[in-house]
C-alpha positions, -999 to 999 in steps of 0.1 A, spaced: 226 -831 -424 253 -856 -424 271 -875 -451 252 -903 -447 218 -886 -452 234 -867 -486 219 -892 -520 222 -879 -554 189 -869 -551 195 -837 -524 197 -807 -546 215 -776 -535 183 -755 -531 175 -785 -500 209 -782 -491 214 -744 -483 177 -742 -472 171 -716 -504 134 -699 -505 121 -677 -529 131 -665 -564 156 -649 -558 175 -677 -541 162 -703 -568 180 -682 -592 214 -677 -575 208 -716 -562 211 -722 -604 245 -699 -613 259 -717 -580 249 -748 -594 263 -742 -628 294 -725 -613 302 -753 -589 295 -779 -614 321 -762 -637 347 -757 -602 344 -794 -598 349 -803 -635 388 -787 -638 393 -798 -595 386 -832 -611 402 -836 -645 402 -872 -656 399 -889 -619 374 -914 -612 353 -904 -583 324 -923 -570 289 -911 -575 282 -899 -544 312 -885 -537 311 -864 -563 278 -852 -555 283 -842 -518 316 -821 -532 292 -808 -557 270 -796 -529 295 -785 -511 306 -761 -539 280 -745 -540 265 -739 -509 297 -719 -503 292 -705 -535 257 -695 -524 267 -687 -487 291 -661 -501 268 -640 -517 256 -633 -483 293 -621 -466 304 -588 -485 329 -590 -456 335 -622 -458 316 -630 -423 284 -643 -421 258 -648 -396 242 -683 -390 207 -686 -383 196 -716 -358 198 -730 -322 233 -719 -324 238 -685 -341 277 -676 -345 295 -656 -369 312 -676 -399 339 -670 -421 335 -679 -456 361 -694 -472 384 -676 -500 387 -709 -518 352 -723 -525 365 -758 -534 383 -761 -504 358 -784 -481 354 -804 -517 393 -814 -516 390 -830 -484 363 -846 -496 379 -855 -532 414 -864 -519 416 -900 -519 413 -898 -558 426 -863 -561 462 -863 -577 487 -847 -557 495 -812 -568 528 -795 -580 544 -773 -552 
C-alpha cells in the first residue's frame, strides 16, 4: 500500500493486516498510544488531513509491529520474507513524513 491508496478512512487494523482479538485489542492501545505520540510530535503545527493520518498510521503499525520483536528483529511474512529491524523511535518514519511542517528542533 502506497501513499496514494492511504484516505482517512484506512484504519490501522487494515493497515498492519490485524486478525483476531487479540490484535483488535493491541490494534486499539496502538491507536491511542500513537494518537497521543503524534499529538506532542505536533504541537501547534498545521498539518493537512491526510498527512496527518498516514503518520498516524505509521505510528502505530510500528507500535503494533514491536510487540512482535522482543529482540528488536522481526520476521516478515509475504512473497518476500526477510528479517526487519524495528525501529527504537516509533515516530521516526512520521518525521519524514511530518517535516515540511515540523519545526526544526533544538540541538
Amino acid at each position: 500500500m502506497d501513499a496514494s491508496e492511504v484516505t482517512t478512512k484506512t484504519t490501522l487494523a487494515d493497515y498492519v493486516d490485524a486478525a483476531g482479538s487479540a490484535d483488535e485489542a493491541m490494534v486499539t492501545e496502538c491507536e491511542e498510544a500513537a494518537s497521543e505520540r503524534l499529538a506532542a510530535l505536533l504541537g501547534t503545527a498545521k498539518v493537512p488531513a491526510l498527512s496527518s493520518h498516514l503518520a498516524l498510521l505509521t505510528i502505530g503499525a510500528n507500535l503494533f509491529y514491536r510487540r512482535q520483536s522482543g529482540t528488536g528483529q522481526m520476521n516478515m511474512e509475504g512473497e518476500f520474507q526477510a528479517a526487519v529491524r524495528v525501529k527504537k523511535d516509533p515516530t521516526a518514519d512520521a518525521r519524514e513524513i511530518l517535516r515540511p511542517w515540523l519545526k526544526p528542533g533544538l540541538a
